[in-house]
C-alpha positions as MATLAB code, in Angstrom:
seq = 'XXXXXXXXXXXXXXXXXXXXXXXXXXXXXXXXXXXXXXXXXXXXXXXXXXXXXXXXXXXXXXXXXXXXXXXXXXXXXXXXXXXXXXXXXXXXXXXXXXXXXXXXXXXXXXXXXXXXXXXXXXXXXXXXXXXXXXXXXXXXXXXXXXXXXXXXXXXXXXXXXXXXXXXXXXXXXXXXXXXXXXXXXXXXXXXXXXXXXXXXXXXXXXXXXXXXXXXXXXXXXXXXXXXXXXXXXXXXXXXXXXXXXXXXXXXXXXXXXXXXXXXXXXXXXXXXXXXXXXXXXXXXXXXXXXXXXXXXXXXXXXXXXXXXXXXXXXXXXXXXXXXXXXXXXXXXXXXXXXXXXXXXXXXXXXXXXXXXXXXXXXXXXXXXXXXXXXXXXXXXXXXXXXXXXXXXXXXXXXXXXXX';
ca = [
      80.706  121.879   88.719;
      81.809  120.426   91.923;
      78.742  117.805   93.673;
      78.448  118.217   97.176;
      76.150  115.999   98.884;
      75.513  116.095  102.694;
      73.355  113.687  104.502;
      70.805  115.223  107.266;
      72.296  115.102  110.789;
      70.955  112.379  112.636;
      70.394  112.177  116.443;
      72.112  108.733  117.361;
      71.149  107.409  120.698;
      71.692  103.212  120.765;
      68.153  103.668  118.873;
      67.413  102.427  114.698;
      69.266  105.263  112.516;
      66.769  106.733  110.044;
      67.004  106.669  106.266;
      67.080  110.933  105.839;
      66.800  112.678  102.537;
      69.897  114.196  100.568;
      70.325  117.854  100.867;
      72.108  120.875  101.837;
      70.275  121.767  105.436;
      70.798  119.626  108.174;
      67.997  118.595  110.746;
      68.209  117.038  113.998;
      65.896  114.010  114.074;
      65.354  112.409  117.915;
      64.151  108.976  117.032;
      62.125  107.519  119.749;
      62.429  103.695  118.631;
      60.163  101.671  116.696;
      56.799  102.389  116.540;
      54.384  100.325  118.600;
      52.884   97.519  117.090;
      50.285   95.208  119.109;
      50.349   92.528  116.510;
      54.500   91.844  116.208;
      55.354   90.577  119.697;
      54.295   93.542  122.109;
      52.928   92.538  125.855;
      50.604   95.068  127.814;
      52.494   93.108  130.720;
      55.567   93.963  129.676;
      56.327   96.896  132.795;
      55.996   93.688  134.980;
      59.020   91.699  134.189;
      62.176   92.364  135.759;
      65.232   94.293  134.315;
      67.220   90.903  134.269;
      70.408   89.676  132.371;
      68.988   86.712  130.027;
      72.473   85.800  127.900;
      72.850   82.293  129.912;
      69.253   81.520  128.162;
      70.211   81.287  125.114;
      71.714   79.581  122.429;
      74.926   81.454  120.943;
      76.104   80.969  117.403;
      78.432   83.188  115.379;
      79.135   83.608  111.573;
      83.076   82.970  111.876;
      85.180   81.523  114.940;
      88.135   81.264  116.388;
      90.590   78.700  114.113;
      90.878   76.319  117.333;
      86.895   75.935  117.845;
      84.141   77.407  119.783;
      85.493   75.772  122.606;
      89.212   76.546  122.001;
      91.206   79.076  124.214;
      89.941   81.684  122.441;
      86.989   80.814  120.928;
      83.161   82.104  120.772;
      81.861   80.325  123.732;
      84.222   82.744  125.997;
      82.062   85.565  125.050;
      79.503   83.957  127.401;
      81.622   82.507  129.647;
      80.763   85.082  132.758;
      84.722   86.102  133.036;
      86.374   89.034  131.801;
      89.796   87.295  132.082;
      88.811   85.195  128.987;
      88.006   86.355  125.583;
      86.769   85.154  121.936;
      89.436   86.322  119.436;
      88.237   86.296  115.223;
      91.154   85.681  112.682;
      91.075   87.225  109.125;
      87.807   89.578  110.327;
      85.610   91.209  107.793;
      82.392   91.334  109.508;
      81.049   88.806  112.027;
      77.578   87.916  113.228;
      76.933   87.246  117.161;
      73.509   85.617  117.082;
      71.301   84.493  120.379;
      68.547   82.509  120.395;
      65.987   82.068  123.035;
      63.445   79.372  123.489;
      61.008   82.271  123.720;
      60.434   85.640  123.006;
      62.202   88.192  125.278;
      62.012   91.801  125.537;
      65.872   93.387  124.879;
      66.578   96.523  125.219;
      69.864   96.944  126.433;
      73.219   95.369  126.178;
      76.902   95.097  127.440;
      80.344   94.806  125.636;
      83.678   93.671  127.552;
      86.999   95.191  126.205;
      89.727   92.445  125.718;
      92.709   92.375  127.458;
      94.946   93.826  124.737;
      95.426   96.061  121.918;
      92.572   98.459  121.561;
      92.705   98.102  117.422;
      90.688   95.138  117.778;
      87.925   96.776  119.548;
      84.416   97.138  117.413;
      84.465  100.544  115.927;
      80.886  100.593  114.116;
      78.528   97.502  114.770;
      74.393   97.438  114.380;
      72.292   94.823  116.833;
      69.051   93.256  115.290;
      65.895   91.199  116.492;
      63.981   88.950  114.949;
      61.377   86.018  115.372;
      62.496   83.691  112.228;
      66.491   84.103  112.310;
      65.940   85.223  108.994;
      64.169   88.883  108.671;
      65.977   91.200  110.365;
      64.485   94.727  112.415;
      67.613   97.031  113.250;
      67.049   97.773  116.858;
      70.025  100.398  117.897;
      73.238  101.038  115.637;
      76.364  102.275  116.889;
      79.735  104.222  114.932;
      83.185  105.666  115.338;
      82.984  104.256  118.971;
      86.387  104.618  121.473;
      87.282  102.364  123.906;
      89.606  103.632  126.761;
      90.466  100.817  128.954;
      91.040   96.987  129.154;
      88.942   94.610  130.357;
      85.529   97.308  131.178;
      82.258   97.303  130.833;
      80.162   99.666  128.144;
      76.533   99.120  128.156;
      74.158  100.332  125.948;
      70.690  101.044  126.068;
      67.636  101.761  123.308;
      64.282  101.425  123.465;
      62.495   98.470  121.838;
      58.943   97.037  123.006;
      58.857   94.246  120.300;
      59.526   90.383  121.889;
      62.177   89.104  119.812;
      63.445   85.118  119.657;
      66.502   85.725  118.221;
      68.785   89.192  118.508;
      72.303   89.723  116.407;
      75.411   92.066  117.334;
      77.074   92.322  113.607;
      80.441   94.201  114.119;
      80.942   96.036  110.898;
      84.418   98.059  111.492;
      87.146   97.487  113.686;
      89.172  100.022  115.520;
      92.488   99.105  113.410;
      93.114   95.916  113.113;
      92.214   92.487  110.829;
      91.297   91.123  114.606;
      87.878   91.153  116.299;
      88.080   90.538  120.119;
      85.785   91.004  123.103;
      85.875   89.669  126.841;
      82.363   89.624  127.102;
      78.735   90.256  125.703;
      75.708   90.167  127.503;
      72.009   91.073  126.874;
      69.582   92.743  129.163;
      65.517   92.097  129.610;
      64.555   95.617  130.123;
      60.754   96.596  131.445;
      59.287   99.603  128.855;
      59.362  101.413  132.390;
      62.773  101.608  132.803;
      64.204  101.772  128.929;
      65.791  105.037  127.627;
      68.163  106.211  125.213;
      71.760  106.223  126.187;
      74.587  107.359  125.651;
      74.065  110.185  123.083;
      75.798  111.030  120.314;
      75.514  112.515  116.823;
      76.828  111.731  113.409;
      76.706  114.037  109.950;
      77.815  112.721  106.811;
      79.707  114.981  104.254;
      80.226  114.041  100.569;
      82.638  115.878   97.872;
      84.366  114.882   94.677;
      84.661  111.664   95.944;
      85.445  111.989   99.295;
      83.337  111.041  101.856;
      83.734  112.360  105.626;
      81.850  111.009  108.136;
      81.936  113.237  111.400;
      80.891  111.551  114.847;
      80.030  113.789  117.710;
      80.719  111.740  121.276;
      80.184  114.829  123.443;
      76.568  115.827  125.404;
      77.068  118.781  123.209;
      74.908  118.518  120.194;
      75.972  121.538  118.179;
      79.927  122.328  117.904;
      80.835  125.570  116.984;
      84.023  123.617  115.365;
      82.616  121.321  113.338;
      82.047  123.439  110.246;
      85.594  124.594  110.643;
      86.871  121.168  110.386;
      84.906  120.161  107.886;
      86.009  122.927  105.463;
      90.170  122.297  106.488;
      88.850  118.851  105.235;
      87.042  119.051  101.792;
      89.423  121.973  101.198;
      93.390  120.603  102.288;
      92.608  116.950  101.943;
      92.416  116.906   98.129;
      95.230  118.753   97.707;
      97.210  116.388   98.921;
      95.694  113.198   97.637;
      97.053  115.119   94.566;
     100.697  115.776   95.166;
     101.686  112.741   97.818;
      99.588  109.788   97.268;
      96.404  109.752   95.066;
      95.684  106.077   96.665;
      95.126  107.015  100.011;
      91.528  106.196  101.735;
      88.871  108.478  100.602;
      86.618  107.290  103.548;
      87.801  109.298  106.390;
      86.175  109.405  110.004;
      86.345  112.977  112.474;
      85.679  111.344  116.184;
      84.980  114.271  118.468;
      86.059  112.378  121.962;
      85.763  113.623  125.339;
      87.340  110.895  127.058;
      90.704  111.754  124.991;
      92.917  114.509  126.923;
      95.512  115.370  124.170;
      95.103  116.872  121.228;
      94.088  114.783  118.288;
      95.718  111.562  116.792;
      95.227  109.282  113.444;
      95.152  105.783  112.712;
      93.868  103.833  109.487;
      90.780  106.093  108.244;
      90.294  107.467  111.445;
      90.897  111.264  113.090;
      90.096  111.576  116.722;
      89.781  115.150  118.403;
      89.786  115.859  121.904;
      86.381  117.475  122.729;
      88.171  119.674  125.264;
      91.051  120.334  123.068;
      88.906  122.055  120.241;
      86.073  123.657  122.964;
      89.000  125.875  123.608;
      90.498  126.327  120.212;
      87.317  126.383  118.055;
      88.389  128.219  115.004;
      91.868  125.751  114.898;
      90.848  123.762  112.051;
      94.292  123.293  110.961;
      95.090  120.933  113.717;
      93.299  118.774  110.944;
      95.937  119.425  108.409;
      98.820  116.867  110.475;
      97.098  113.964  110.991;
      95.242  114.482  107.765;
      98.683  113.957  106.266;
      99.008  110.474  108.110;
      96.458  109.172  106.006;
      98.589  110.195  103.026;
     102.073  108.874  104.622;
      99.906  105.473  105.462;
     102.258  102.519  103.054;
     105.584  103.489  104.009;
     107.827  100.861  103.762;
     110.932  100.192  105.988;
     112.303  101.585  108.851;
     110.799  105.278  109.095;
     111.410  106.966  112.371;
     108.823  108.892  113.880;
     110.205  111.678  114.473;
     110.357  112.436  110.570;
     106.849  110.945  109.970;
     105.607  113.903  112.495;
     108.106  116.505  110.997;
     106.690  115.879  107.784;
     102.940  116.506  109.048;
     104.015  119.748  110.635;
     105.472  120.810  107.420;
     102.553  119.714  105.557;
     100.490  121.891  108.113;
     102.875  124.649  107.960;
     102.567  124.911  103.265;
      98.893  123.793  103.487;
      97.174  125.267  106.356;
      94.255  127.409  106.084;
      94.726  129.070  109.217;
      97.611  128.550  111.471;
      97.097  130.659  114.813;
     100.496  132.544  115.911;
     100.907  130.426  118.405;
     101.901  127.637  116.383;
     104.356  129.218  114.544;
     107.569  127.386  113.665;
     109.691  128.055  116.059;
     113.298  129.658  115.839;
     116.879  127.768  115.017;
     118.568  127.020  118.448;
     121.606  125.353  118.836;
     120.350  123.134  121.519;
     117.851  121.382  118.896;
     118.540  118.392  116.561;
     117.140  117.253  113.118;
     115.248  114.379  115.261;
     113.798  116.764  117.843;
     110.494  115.888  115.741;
     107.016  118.062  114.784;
     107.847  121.804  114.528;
     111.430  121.601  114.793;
     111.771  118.859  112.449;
     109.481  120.918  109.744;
     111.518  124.191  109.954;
     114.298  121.680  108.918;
     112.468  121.015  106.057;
     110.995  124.145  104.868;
     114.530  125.424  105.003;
     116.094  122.447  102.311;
     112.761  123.711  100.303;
     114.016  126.769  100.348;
     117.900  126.636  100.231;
     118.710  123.426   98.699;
     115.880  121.528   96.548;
     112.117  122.872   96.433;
     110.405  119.429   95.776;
     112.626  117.758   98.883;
     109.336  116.336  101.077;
     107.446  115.511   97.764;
     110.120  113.700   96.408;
     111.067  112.163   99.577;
     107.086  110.719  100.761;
     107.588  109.081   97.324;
     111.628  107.493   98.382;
     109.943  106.251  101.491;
     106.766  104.821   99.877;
     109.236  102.795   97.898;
     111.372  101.717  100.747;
     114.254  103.844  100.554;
     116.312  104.559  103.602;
     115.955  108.240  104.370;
     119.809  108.689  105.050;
     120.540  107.289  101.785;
     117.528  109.868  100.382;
     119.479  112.939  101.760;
     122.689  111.662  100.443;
     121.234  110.758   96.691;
     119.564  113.971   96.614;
     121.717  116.306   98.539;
     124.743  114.785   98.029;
     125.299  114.774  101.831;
     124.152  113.276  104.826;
     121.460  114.455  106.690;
     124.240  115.880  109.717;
     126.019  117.607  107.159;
     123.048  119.574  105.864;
     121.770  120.192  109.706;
     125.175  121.664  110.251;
     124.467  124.029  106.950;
     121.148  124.548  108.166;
     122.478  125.826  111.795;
     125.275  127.673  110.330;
     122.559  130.277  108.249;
     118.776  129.231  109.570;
     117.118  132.054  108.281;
     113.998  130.915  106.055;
];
């Protein structure tokens, strides 16, 4: 009997993420922060301090730094620095600690991250932020996942609600974007009256186990209920383990859906991540096969060698085109023309290679994910299993492209 095991659908809003029960429902919890508590650090004067940025008042240490020093061109005193043309840069990351400690209790509840100047794979994906009043027991204040980063060198702030007087606070970066890098311009924390605290931005997360797999979806959008999600879900739990089966049984089994609506394609994939454009799937709600492609990036992730793109997307397509659920008409692969090419990528490129499946060897794409995985130059993989070049067999192909 298969085990399915969903975790209750949780209202995230920069606010502590609550422990929910396993089960089969799903619930919509608004979590309001923590509870009042007159005896841990809460002021009935608290609605008369200002709404004030406080980092320059404390003390900043970190769990790792930079290889040249806190003090180094890169290192963890930039993140404090006041300029966004500067930047603190971790080697080697796994996780890192940001700790700041004041000479007295403050009330935080808000904060700001600075993009780095650079690649975006080194932005924090999924990070938590803490208080405490011994640097050693921890409250989790506001936690944050699957977050996207659009542009260099910007402000994102973040706000949660918190009326406990902390000494020390933490920003632990769990998960980077896609990278072994950590980087950030700048981080700064706000004093923030009760008064004048919210919740913000908004966003939900569910989180889907199966056989194994585990799909965590993240919902970016104002839109709390997406007519989509179930769709993609399903295309998930249903494609994905077929082919963990016949391409690569070692690819991740930790997989993230990032609904975004700051993305204006369609959807892409990197490392363990899927991001959909919010207004891509509004208006194609029941296309759950768009999954399928980048999906199959996950499987194709350890090629070795020089592999073009064009037959890392072709590949994809055909994978979406044999193991679709769903495919609307208007993705259909499209006819032979003699204007095409081999390396015209996606659809094109697929057609290609449905047609070998068909006409020349029915295991071609299995067996050739496997020549690549080993390093094997595609041109020689069409001549050792063809016994012709790749031109040669287009020119077949054109000569009788019927499927």
């Amino acid at each position: 009997m298969k085990h399915l095991k969903t975790t209750k659908k949780i209202l995230l809003s920069l606010s502590l993420i609550l422990l929910l029960a396993i089960g089969c429902s799903k619930d919509t919890v608004r979590n309001p922060g923590p509870d009042p508590d007159p005896g841990s650090g809460t002021d009935s004067g608290s609605n008369n301090i200002p709404e004030l940025d406080i980092t320059s008042k404390a003390t900043l240490t970190v769990s790792k730094d930079n290889p040249d020093g806190p003090n180094g061109v890169e290192g963890s005193t930039k993140l404090v620095d006041g300029d966004t043309t500067t930047k603190f840069l971790i080697k080697d990351f796994t996780t890192a600690n940001i700790d700041f400690k004041f000479d007295s209790a403050k009330l935080v509840a808000s904060y700001q991250f600075t993009t780095g100047n650079d690649f975006d794979g080194r932005d924090p994906l999924d990070w938590k932020f803490y208080g405490s009043n011994d640097g050693k027991s921890w409250t989790l204040l506001d936690t944050r996942m699957g977050m996207q980063f659009r542009h260099r060198r910007t402000n994102y702030r973040f706000y949660f609600k918190n009326d406990k007087y902390y000494t020390y606070y933490r920003w632990q970066v769990v998960k980077l974007y896609q990278a072994d890098m950590f980087q950030a311009s700048e981080f700064r924390l706000f004093q923030m009256p009760p008064g004048k605290q919210k919740l913000a931005p908004i966003y939900w997360v569910d989180s889907t186990e199966k056989d194994g797999l585990k799909l965590i979806f993240v919902n970016h959008s104002e839109k709390e209920n997406l007519a989509y999600q179930s769709v993609l879900t399903h295309t998930f739990f249903t494609v994905y383990p077929e082919l963990l089966k016949e391409y690569n049984p070692e690819a991740v089994k930790r997989v993230y859906f990032i609904i975004d609506p700051t993305y204006d394609g369609v959807a892409y994939s990197f490392g363990d991540v899927l991001v959909f454009s919010y207004d891509y799937m509004e208006g194609h709600p029941k296309e759950g096969d768009v999954a399928v492609h980048e999906i199959m990036h996950k499987v194709q992730n350890g090629y070795k060698g020089s592999v073009p793109s064009w037959l890392i997307e072709g590949m994809a397509d055909y994978v979406r085109y044999r193991y679709g659920i769903d495919n609307p008409d208007s993705w259909a692969l499209p006819d032979y023309s003699s204007s095409q090419n081999y390396d015209d990528s996606y659809r094109v490129t697929a057609r290609f290679l449905v047609w070998i499946e068909n006409h020349k060897e029915k295991n071609f794409v299995k067996l050739l994910d496997t020549a690549l995985r080993k390093g094997t130059d595609y041109k020689d993989f069409w001549i050792q299993t063809l016994g012709k070049s790749i031109d040669d067999i287009w020119t077949a192909y054109g000569e009788s492209p019927a499927l």
